[in-house]
N, C-alpha and C positions, 0 to 999 in steps of 0.2 A: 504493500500500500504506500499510497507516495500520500502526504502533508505537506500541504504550504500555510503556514502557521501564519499567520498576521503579519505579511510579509510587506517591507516600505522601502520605495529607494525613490531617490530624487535624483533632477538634474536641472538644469538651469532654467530650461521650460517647459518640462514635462514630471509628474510625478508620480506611483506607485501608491496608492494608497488605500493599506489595511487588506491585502489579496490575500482569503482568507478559504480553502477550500480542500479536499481530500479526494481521490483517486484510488477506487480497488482495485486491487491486483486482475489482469484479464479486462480491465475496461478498456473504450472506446469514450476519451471525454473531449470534449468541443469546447474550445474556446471562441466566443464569435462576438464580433464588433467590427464596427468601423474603421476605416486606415487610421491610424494613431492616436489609437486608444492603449496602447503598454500592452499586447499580445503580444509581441516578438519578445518585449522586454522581459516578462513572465518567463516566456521559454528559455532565454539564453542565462534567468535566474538562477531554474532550476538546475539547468548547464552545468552551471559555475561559472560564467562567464564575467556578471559582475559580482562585486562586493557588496551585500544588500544592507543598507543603511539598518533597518530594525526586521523583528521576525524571525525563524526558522525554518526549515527544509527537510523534512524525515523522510527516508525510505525504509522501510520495514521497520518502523520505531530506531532509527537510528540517525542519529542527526547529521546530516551531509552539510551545514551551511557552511562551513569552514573546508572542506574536503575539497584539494585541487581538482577542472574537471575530467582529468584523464583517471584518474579514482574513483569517478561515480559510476563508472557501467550504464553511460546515457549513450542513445545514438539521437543526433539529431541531422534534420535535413531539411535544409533551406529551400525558396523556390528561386532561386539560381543553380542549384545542382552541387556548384564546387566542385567539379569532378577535376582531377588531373590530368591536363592535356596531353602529356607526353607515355600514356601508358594506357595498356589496351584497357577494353571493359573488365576482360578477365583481372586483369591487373588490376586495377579500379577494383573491383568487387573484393577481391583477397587481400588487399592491402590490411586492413584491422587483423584478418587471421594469422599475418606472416608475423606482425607486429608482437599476437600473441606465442610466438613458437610454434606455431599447429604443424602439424607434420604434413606434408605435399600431398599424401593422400586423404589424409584428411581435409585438407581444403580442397582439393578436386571433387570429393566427394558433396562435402555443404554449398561448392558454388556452385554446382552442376544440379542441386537440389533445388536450388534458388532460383536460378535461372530457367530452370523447366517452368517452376510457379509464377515466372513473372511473363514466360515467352520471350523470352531473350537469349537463350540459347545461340539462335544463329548470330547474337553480333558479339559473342564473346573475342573474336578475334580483330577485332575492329577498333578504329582509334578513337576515342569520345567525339572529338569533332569533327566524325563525319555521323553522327546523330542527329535524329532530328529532337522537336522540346520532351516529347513523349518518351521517347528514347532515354533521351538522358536522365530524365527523374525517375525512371524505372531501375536504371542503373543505381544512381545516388541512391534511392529510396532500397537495393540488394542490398549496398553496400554497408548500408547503416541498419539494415535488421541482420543481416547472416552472422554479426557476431552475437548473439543472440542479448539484444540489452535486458539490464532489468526495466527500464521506460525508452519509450519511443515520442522523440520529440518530432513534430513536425509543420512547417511553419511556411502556411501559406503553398505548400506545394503543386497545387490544382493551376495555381490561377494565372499562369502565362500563359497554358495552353489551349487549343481550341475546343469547342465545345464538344464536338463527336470526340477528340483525344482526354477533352476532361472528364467526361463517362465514362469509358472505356477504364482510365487511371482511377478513378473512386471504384469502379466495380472490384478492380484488383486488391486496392489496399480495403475495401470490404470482406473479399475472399478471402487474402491473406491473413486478417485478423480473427476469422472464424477458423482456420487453423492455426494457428499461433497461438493468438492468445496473450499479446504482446500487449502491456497495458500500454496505449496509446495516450498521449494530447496531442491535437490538430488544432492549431489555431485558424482562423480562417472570418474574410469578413463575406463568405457567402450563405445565407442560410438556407438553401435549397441544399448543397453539401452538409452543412451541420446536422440535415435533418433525415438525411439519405442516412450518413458513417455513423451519428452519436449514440452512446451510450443513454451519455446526460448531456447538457448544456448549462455551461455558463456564460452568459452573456454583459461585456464587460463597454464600458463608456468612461471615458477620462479620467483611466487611471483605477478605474473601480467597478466590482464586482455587482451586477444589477438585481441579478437573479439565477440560480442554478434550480434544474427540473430536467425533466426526461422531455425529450420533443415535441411529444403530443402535450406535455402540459404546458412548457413555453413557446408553443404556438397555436396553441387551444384555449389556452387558456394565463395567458402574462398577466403579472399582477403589478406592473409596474408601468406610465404613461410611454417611460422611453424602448422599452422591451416593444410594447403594441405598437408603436412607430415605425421602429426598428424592421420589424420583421413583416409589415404591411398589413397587420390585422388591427385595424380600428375598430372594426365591428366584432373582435372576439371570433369570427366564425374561419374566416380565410385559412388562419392556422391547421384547422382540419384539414380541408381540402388539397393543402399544398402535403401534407402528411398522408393521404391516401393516393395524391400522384408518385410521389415521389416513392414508395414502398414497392409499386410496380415497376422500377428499373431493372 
């Protein structure tokens, strides 16, 4: 179980304040707001990426917020990829396993798993830049579950791509989560996405935490003016509807 205990960090114009929420093991949890509402900031939090002003960070009742992030056992993945130009996909995808020691058939064996689940197979031998956007966050997105994390950070990764290739990519990291099991966050300011992948949702506005609920309740039913704004149900009713379309993908 991952905790983010009353967590605050500031910055000259932007601020963190009081992110306060929990994550079970095996979940699917959604982050979703606006562009520059502190989602990315949350994620690279829990990272270790900054040094968070007040609050703490548990994963399994064990307190990470002081723990460098190469010690946390997070994977995360941005929606630029980050991949490494100069090395194939296969290469790209093994890179955390060599890191760990795995022995070569052992990593043959887990990328070649991976890669069946993701359909990528055929571009194992291939340079990242001749991918296309799909391509690559498929890769990034191996690269960062095959070491198998204890959380799966993920931030914004849908949203460069086109919209037949951004279905196609939620259906996967849908599939792949119902074999895994990989407690996910997805940050994300789309909530037709939030409402297809999530578990739960929290829905977060300058800095702060609005409302957390399972989909059909925060879009069925929000209890907050900017939640019902947000998500385009002023009349309370819409949330259904976009919740029975969206089930049938």
């Amino acid at each position: 179980m991952l905790n983010v205990n009353h967590v605050y960090k500031s910055f000259e114009e932007f601020n963190l304040k009081d992110i306060n929420f929990q994550v079970n093991d095996g979940e699917y949890f959604v982050i979703l707001g606006p562009t520059g509402t502190g989602k990315t900031v949350i994620l690279e939090s829990i990272a270790g990426m900054y040094n968070i002003d007040k609050g703490d960070i548990y994963i399994d009742n064990i307190n990470i917020t002081k723990v460098p992030p190469e010690n946390r056992n997070i994977g995360l993945v941005y929606q630029s990829c980050l991949l490494f130009p100069h090395l194939s996909v296969r290469e790209n995808i093994a890179f955390g396993l060599k890191a760990r020691k795995m022995k070569k058939q052992e990593i043959n064996a887990v990328l070649d798993d991976m890669a069946e689940i993701l359909n990528i197979k055929h571009l194992l031998n291939r340079k990242t830049n001749n991918l296309s956007g799909g391509e690559k966050q498929r890769v990034a997105f191996a690269r960062a579950i095959v070491t198998n994390p204890k959380i799966l950070l993920l931030d914004e990764v849908s949203s460069a791509l086109d919209p037949n290739t951004k279905r196609e990519f939620q259906i996967n990291l849908k599939k792949i989560h119902k074999r895994l099991h990989t407690t996910t966050i997805h940050v994300t300011h789309d909530f037709n996405e939030a409402l297809y992948l999530a578990d739960r949702i929290a829905v977060i506005n300058n800095g702060q935490i609005c409302e957390i609920g399972t989909p059909k309740d925060i879009f069925n039913n929000p209890t907050t003016e900017f939640v019902a704004k947000f998500v385009c149900n002023n009349n309370f009713k819409y949330g259904d509807e976009i919740y029975e379309r969206i089930q049938i993908l």
